[in-house]
Backbone as a chain_set.jsonl record, in Angstrom:
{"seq": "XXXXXXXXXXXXXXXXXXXXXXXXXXXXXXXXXXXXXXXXXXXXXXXXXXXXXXXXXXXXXXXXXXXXXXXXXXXXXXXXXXXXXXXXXXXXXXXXXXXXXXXXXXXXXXXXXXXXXXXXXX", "coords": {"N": [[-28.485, -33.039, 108.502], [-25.54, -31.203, 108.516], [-22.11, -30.905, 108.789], [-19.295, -28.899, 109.179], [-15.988, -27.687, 108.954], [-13.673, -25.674, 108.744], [-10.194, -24.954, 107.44], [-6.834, -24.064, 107.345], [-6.464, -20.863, 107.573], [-4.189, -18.314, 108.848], [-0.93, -16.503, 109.285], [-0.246, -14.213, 107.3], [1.638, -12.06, 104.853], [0.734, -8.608, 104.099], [-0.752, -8.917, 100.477], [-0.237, -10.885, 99.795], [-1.12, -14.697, 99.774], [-3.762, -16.746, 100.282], [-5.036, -20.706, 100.572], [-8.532, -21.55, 101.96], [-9.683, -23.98, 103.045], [-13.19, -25.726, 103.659], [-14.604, -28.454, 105.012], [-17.079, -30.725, 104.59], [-18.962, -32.777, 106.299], [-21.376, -35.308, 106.628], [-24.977, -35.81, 105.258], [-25.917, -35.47, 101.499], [-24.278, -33.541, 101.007], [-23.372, -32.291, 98.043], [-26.025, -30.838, 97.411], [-26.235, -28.154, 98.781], [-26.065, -25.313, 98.833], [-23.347, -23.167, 99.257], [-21.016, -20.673, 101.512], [-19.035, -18.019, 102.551], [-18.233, -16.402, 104.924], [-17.179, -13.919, 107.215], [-15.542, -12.151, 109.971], [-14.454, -9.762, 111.355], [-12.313, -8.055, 113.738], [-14.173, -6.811, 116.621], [-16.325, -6.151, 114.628], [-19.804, -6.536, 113.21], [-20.32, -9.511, 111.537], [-19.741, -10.44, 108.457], [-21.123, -10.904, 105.008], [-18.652, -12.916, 102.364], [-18.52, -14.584, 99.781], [-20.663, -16.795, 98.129], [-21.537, -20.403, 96.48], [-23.841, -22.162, 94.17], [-25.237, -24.952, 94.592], [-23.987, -26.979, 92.187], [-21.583, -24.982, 91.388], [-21.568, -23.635, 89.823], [-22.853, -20.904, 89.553], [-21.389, -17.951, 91.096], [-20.969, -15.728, 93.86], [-19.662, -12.467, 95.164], [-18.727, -10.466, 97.654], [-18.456, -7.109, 97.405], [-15.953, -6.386, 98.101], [-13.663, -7.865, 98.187], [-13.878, -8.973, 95.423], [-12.444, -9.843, 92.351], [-9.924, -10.631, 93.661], [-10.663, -12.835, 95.455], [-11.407, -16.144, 95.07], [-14.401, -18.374, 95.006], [-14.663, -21.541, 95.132], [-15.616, -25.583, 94.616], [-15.608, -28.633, 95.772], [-17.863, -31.245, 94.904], [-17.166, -34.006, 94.887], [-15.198, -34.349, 97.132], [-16.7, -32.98, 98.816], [-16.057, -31.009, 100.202], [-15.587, -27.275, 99.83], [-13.741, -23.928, 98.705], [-11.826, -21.219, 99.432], [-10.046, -19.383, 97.53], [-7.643, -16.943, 98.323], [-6.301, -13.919, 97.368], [-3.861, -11.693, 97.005], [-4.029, -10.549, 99.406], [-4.903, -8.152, 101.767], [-4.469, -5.688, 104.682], [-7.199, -5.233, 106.169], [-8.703, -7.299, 105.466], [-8.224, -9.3, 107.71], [-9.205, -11.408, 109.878], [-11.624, -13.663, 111.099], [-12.645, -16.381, 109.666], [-15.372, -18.163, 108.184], [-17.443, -21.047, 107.227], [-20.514, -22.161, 105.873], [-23.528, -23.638, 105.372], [-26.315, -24.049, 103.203], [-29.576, -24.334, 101.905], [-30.699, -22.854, 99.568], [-28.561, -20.659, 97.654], [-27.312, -18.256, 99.109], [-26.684, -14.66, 100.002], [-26.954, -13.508, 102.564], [-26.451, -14.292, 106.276], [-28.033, -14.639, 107.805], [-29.82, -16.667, 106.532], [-28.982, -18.832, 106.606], [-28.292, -22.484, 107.471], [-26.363, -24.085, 108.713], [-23.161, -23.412, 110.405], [-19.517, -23.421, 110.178], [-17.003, -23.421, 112.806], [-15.377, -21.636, 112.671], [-11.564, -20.35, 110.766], [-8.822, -18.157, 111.576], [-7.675, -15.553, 109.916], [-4.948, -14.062, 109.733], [-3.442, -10.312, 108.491], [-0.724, -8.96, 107.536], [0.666, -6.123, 107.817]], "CA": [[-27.47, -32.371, 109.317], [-24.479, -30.827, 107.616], [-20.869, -30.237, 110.116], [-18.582, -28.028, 108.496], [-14.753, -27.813, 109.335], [-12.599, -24.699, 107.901], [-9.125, -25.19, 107.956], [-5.858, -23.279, 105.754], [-6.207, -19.994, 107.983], [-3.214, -18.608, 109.176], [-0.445, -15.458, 109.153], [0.332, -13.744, 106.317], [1.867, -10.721, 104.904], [-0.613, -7.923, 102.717], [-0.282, -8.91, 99.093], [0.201, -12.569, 99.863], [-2.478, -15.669, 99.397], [-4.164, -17.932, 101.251], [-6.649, -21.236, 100.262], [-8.947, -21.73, 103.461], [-11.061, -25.141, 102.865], [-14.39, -25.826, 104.806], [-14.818, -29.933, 104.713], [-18.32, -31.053, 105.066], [-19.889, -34.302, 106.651], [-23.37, -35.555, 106.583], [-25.947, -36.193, 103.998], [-25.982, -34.077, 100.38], [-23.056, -31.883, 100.73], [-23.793, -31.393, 96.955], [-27.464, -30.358, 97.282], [-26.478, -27.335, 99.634], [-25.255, -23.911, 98.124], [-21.704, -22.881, 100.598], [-21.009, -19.42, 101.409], [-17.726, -17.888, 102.914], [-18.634, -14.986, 105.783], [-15.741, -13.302, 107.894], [-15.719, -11.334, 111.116], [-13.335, -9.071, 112.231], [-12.437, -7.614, 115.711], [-15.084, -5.278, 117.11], [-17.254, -5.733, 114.091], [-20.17, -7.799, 112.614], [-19.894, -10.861, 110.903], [-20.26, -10.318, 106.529], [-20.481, -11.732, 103.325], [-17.69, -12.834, 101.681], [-18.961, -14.833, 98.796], [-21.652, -17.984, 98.286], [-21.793, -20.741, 95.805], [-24.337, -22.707, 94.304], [-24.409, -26.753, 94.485], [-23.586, -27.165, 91.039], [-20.48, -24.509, 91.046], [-21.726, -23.177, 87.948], [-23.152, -19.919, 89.952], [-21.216, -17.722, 92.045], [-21.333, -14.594, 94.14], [-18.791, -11.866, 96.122], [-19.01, -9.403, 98.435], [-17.441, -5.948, 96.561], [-14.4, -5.861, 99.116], [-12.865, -9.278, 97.68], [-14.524, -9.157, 93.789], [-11.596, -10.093, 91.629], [-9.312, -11.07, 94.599], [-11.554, -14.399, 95.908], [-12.132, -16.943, 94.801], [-15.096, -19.346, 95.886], [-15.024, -22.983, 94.529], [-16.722, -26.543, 95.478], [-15.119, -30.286, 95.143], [-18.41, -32.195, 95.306], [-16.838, -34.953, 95.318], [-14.271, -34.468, 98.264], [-17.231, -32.728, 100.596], [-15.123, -29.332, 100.196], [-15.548, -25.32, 99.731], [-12.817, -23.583, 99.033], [-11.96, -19.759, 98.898], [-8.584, -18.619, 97.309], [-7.563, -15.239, 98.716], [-5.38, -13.746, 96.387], [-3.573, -9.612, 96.768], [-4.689, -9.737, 100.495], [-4.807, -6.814, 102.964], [-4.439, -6.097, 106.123], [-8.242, -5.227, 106.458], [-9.128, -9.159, 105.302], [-8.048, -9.883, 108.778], [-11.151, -11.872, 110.335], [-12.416, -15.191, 110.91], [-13.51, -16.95, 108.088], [-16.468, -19.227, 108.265], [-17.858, -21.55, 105.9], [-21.608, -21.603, 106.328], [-24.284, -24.224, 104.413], [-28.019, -23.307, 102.843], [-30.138, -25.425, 100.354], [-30.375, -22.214, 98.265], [-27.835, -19.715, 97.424], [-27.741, -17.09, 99.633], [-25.453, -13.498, 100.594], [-27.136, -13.01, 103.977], [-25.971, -15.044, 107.225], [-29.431, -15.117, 109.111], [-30.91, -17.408, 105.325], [-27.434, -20.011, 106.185], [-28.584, -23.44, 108.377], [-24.915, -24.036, 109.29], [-21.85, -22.866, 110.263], [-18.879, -24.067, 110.773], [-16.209, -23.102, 113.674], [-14.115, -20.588, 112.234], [-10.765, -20.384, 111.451], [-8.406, -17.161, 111.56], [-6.782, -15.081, 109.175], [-4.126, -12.522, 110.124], [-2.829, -10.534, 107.053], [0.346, -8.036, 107.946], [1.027, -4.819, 106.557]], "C": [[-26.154, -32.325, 108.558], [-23.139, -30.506, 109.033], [-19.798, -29.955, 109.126], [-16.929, -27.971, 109.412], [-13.82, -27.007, 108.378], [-11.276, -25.232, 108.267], [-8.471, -24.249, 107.306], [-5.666, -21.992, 106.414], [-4.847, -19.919, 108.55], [-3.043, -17.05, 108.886], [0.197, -14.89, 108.015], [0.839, -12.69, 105.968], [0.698, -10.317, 103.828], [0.38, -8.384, 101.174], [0.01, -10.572, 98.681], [-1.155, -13.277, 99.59], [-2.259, -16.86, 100.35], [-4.933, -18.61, 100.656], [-6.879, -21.566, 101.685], [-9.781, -23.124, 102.306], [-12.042, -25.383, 104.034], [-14.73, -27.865, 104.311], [-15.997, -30.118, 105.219], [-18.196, -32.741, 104.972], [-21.012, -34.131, 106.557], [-23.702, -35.882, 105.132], [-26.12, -34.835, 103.384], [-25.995, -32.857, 100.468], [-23.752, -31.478, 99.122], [-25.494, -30.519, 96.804], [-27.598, -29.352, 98.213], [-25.415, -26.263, 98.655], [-24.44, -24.0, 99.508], [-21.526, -21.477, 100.248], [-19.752, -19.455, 102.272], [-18.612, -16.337, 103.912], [-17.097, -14.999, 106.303], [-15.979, -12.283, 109.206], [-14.808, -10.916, 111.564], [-13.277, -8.473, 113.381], [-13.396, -6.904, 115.498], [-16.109, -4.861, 115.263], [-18.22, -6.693, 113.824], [-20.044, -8.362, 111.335], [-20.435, -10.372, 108.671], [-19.914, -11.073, 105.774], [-19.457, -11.557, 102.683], [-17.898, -13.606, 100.125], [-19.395, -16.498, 98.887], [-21.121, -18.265, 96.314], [-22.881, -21.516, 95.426], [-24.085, -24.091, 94.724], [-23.572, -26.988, 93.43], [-22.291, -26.579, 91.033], [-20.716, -23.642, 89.728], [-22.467, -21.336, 88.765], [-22.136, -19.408, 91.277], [-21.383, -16.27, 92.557], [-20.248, -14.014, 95.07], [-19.366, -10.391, 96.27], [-17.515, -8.074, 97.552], [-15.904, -5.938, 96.795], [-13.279, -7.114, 98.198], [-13.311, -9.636, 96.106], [-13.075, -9.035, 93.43], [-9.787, -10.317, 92.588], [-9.372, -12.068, 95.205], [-12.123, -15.345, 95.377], [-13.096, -18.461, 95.388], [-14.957, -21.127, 94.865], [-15.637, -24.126, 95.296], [-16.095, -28.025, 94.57], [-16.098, -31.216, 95.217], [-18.29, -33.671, 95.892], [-15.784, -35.589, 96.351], [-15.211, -34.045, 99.654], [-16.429, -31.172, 100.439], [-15.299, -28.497, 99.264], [-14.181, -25.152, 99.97], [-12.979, -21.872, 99.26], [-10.338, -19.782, 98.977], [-8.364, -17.205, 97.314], [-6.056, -14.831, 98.181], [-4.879, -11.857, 96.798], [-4.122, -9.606, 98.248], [-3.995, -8.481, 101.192], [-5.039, -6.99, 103.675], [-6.542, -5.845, 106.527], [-8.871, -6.647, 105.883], [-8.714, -9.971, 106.632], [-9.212, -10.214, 109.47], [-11.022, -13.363, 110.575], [-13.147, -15.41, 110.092], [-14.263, -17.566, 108.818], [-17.087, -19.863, 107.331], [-19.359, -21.631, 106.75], [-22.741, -22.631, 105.027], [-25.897, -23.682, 103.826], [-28.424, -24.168, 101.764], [-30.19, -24.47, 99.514], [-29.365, -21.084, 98.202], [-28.104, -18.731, 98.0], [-26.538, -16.214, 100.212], [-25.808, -13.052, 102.012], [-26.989, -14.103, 105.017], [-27.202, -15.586, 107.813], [-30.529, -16.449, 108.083], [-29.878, -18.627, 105.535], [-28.205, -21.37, 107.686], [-27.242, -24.17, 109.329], [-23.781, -24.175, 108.821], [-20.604, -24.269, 111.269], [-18.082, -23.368, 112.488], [-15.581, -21.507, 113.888], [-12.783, -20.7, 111.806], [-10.285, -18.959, 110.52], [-7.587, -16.86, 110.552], [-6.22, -13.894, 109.241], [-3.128, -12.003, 108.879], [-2.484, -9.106, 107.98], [0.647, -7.315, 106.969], [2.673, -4.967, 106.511]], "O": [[-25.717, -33.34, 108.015], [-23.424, -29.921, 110.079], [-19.473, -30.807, 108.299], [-16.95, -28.281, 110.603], [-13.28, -27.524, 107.4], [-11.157, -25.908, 109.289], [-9.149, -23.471, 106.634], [-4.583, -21.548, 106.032], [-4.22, -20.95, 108.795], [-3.942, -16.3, 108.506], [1.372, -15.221, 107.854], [0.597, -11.871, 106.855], [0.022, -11.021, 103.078], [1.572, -8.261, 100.892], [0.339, -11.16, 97.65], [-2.157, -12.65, 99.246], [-1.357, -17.52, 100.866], [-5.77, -17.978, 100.012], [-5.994, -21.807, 102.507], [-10.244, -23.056, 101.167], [-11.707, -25.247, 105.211], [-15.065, -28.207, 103.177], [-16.147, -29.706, 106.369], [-17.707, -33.551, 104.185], [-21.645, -33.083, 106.426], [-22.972, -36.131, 104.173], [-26.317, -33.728, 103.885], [-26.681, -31.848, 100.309], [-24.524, -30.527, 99.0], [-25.764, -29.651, 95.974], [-28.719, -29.237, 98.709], [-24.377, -26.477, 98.029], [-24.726, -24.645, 100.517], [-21.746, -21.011, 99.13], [-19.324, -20.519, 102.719], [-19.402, -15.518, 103.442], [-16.161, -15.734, 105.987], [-16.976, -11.577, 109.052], [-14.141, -11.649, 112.294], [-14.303, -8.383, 114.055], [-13.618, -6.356, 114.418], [-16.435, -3.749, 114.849], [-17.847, -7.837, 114.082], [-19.728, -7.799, 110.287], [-21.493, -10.106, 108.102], [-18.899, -11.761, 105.664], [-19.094, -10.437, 102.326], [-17.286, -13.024, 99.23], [-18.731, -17.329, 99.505], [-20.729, -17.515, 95.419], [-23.342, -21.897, 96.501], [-22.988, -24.458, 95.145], [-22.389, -27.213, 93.684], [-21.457, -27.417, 90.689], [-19.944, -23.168, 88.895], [-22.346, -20.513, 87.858], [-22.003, -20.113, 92.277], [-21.928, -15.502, 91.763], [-19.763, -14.84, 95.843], [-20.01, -9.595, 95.588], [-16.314, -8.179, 97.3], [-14.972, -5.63, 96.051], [-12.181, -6.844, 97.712], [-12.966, -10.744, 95.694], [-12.4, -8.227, 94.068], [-8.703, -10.126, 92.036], [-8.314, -12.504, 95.657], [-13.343, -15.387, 95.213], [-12.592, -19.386, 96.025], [-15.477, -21.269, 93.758], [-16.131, -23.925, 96.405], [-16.104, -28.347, 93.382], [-15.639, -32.295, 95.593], [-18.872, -34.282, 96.788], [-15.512, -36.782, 96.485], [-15.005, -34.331, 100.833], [-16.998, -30.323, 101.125], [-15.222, -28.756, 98.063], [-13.481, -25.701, 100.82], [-14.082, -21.325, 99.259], [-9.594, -20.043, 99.922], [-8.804, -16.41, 96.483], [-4.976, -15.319, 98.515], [-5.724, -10.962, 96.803], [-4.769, -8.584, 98.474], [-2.849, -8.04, 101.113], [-5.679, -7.987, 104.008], [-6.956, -6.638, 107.373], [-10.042, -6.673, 106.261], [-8.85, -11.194, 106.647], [-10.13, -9.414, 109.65], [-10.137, -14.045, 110.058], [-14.164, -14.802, 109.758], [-14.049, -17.648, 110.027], [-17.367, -19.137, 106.377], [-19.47, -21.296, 107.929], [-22.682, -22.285, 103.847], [-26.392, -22.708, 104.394], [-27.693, -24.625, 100.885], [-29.767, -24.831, 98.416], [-29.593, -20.4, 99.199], [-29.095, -18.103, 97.629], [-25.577, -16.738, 100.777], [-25.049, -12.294, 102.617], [-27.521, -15.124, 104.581], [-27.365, -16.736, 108.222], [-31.54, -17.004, 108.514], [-29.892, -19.469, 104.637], [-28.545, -20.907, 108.775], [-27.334, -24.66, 110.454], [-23.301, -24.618, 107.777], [-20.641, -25.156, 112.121], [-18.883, -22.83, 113.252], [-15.425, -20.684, 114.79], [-12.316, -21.443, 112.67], [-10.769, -18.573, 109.456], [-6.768, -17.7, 110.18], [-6.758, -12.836, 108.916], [-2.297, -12.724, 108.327], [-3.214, -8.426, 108.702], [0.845, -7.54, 105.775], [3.337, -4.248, 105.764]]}, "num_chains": 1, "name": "protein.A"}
């Protein structure tokens, strides 16, 4: 059992940066790939970008490629994602999200965390 805990969301203006962290409890945080999804009003929930355990593999969704970054502190229990140049369409609920293997689709993830919000102002 893995429990996940985002935090770092918040209001920003477009063009600004945010780090969100996801803190994991339980047994071998490192032996689970971490992924970053997002959901905005009135739509469904998408990939934002997965890592492996190791850190040495990662992956993003087109919208945030060279704008996001995903990282992994094994040894703190913590996912990060640094959101760098945002826009107002990055407005969403983040979610951090666990899986034993690396994966870009939500329905392959064993768990999620909470959420927390990110409002980015034009």
């Amino acid at each position: 059992q893995v429990q996940l805990v985002e935090s770092g969301g918040g209001l920003v203006q477009a063009g600004g940066s945010l780090r969100l962290s996801c803190a994991a409890s339980g047994r071998s945080f490192s032996t689970y790939a971490m992924g970053w999804f997002r959901q905005a009003p009135g739509k469904e929930r998408e990939f934002v970008a997965a890592i492996n355990w190791s850190g040495g593999s990662t992956h993003y969704a087109d919208s945030v490629k060279g704008r996001f970054t995903i990282s992994r502190d094994n040894a703190k229990n913590t996912v990060y994602l640094q959101m760098n140049f945002l826009k107002p369409e990055d407005t969403a609920v983040y979610y951090c999200a666990a899986v034993r293997r690396v994966a870009t689709t939500e329905y392959d993830y064993d768990y999620w965390g909470l959420g927390t919000r990110v409002t980015v102002s034009s």
